[in-house]
Structures are given as C-alpha cells and as structure tokens.
C-alpha positions in Angstrom: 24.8 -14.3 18.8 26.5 -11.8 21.4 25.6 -13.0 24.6 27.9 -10.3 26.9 30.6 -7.9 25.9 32.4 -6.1 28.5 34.7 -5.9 31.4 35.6 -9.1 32.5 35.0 -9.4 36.6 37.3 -12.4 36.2 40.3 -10.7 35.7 41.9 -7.6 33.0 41.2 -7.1 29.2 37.4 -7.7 27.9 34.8 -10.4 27.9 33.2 -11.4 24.6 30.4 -14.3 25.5 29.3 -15.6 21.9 26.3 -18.8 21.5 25.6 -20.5 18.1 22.0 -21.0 17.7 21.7 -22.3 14.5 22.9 -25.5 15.4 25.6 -25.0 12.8 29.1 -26.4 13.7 32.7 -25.5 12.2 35.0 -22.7 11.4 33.5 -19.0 12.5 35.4 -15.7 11.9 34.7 -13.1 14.8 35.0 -9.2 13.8 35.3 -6.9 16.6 34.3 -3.1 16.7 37.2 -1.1 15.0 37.1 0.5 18.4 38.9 -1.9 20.5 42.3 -2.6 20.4 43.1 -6.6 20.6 45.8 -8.4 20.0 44.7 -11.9 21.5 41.2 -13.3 22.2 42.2 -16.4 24.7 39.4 -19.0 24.9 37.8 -19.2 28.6 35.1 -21.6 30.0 32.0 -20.0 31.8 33.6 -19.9 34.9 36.9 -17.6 33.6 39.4 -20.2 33.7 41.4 -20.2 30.4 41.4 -23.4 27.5 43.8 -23.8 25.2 46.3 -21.6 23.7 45.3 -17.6 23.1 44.3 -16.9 19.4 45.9 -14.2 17.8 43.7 -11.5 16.6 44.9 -10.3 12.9 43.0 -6.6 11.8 40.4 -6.9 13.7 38.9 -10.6 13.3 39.8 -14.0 14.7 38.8 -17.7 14.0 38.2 -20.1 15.9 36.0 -23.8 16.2 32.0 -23.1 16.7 30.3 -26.0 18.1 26.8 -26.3 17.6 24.1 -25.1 19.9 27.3 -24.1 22.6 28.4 -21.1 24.0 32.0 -19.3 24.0 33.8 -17.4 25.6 37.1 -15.4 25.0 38.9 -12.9 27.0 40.2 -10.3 24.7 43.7 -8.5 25.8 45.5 -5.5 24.3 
C-alpha cells in the first residue's frame, strides 16, 4: 500500500512511503505514474537517512526486497 507520495521535507527529489500488509515477503516490482521522471529510487529509513546503494529505475518500475508486514521508503531523484 501507498502510505505518502510527495515532496520529501528531508531533502530534494520525491518521497514514496510504501507498507506490505499482506504479510507477504520477497521480490516486489514498484510502477510509478508515467508522469514522473526517475532515474533512481534510493532506499531511506523513516527518519530520511539513506540504506544501501540507490536502485536504478528502468521504464518506469523498480525492484526491490519487501519484507513482510514492514514499511519502505525510497527517495526518488531525477
């Protein structure tokens, strides 16, 4: 589920707050609006602080590790 998708008040570039529900755990693909113009979605904790590496955003979409019942959180930059 969306949880927040805007301006991030952390920093530049957009916030994208996701949380799995289902208690499902594994590989999910995001799709962004066709809108928005990403080239990197880079994985931030709930206080704006990056983790790990950036993940490249390829037509649209990226992939990355859902945990179950957890929240994420990416900054997205042009």
């Amino acid at each position: 589920m969306v949880t927040a998708l805007g301006p991030d008040p952390d920093g530049s570039g957009l916030l994208l707050r996701l949380w799995e529900l289902a208690g499902d755990h594994g590989p999910c693909k995001v799709r962004l609006p066709p809108r928005l113009d990403v080239a990197t979605a880079q994985p931030v904790d709930l206080r704006g602080k990056p983790q790990g590496h950036a993940i490249p955003v390829s037509k649209g979409a990226f992939r990355f590790e859902c945990a179950a019942f957890a929240p994420a959180s990416f900054r997205l930059q042009p």
